[in-house]
N, C-alpha and C positions, 0 to 999 in steps of 0.2 A: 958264737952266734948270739946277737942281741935278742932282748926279749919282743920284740917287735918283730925281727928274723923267724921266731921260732914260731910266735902266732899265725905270721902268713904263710908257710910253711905248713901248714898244718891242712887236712881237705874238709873241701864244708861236710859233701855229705857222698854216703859211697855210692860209686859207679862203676860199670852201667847198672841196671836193673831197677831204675827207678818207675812207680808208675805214675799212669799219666794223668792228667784235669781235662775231660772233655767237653770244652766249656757250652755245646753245642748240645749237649745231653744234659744240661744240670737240671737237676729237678725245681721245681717252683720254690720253693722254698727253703732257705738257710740250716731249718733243724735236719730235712733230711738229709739234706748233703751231709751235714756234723755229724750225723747219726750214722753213715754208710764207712765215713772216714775213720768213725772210732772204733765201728767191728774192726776194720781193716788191721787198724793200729792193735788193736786187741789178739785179731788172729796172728799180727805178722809175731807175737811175744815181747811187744816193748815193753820196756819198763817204767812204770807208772807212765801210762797213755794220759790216764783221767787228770793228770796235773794242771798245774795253767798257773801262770801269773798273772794275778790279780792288781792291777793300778789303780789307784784310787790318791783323791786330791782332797785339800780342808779346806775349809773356807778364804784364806787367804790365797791358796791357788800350788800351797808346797805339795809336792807327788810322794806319794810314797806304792812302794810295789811289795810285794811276798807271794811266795808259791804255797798253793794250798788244792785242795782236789775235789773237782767235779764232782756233786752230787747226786744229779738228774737234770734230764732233758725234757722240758715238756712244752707244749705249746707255750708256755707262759714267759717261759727264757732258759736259762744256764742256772742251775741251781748250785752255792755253796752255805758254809754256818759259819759261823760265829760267835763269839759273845757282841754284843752289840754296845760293851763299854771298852774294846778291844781297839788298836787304831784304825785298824779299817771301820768297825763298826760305828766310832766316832765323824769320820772323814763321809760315809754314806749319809749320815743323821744332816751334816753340815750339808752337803755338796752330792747327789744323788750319783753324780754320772762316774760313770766307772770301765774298764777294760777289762777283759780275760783274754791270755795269749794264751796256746796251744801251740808245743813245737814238737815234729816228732822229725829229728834228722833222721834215721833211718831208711825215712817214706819220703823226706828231702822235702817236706809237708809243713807248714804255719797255719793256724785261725786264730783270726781277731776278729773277739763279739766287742761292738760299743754301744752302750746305752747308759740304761738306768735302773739303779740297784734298789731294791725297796724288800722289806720283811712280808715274808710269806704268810705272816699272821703264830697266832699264839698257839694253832692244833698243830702244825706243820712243824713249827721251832720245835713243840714237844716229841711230836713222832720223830722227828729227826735225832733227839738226845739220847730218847729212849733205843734208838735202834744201832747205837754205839754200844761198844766192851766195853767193859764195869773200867779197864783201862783211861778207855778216851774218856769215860764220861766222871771220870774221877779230875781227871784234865780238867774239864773245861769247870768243873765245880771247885777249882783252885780259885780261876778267875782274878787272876793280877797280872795276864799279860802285857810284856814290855816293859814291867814296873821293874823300877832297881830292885837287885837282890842283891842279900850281904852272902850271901853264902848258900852252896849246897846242899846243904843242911836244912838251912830253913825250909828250903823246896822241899824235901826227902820228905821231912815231917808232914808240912803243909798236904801236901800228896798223900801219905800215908793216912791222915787224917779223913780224906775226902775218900779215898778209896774203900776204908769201913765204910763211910757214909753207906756208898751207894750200892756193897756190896749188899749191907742190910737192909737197904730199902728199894729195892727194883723200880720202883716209881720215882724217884727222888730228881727233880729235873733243876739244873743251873739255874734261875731265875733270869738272866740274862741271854740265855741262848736265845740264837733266833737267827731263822734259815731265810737265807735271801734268796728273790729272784732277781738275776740280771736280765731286764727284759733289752733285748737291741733292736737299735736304728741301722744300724750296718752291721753285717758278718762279711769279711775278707777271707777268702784261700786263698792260698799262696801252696804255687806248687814247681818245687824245682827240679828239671829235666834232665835227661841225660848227656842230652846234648842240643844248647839254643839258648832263647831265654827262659826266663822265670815267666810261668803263669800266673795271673792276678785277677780272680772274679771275686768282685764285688755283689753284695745283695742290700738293697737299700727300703727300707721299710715304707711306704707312702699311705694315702689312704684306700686306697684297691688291695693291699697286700705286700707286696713284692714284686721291685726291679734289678735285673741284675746286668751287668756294662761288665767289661773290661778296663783296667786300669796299664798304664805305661809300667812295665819291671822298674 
């Protein structure tokens, strides 16, 4: 079997028992819908629900994507962090507009938030550092991501080094962290059925609020 064979071969997502998008009930607004779809995802036991692939583009217009994890939902947008000399946090400073995908096969379920990414301010970055394990936040107080490394070694230490830091100082925050909001112009669900086509409500941002249409599968 080619590898081509084996990909298509394979099933998107299991059936039957899928549920369903009643696009006729959706509530006014994009965050609740996200909100209703992440308990779901949460009670169904997926694993890492809160994930999402993050898109983001530089100034000259090259993409670049990574998977990273939902922070909070607020009025405001889609919350994730950063360090913000990181390449995503380089690519937002440039080029604001950004995506977060959401895919949970299980629930046979996609969301894609589109808008614009902007720092949540210097209290927000902070609470968000400090509410990490002396782990994470020994991480992000490395701060050379994506930078060549010659060795595992040097990480080992470099890590080791930041992890005293901040194990002795409970306060000690990255200097560069800093928690973004993606605010959006459009949220898409995409919801696939058990049998028919694929559902697609769109919600589009205007100056009233929110509109939402149907889109072609």
């Amino acid at each position: 079997m080619t590898f081509r064979e084996r990909l298509r071969a394979l099933p998107a997502f299991p059936r039957p028992g899928l549920p369903d998008l009643d696009t006729e009930a959706a509530p006014s607004s994009p965050h609740e819908l996200f909100a209703t779809w992440m308990d779901e995802a949460i009670d169904a036991g997926l694993l890492l629900p809160h994930a999402a692939t993050l898109s983001t583009a530089d100034a000259a217009g090259h993409v670049h994507a990574r998977v990273l994890l939902l922070k909070d939902l607020t009025a405001d947008g889609w919350w994730f962090a950063s360090q913000s000399t990181s390449p995503k946090g380089r690519d937002l400073a440039a080029n604001p507009h950004a995506a977060m995908t959401f895919l949970w096969p299980e629930l046979g379920r996609q969301v894609k938030v589109t808008g614009s990414a902007a720092s949540a301010g210097v209290d927000a970055s902070r609470a968000d550092f400090l509410a990490r394990s002396d782990l994470s936040r020994a991480v992000g107080l490395v701060n050379h991501q994506s930078e060549p490394l010659s060795s595992m070694a040097e990480y080992e230490r470099a890590f080791a080094e930041a992890l005293r830091a901040v194990t002795a100082d409970p306060e000690l925050v990255a200097p560069d962290w800093t928690a973004y909001v993606l605010a959006p112009t459009e949220v898409e669900f995409w919801q696939a059925p058990d049998d028919g086509p694929h559902v697609r409500l769109l919600y589009r941002a205007d100056a009233d609020g929110w509109t939402t249409g149907l889109m072609w599968p």
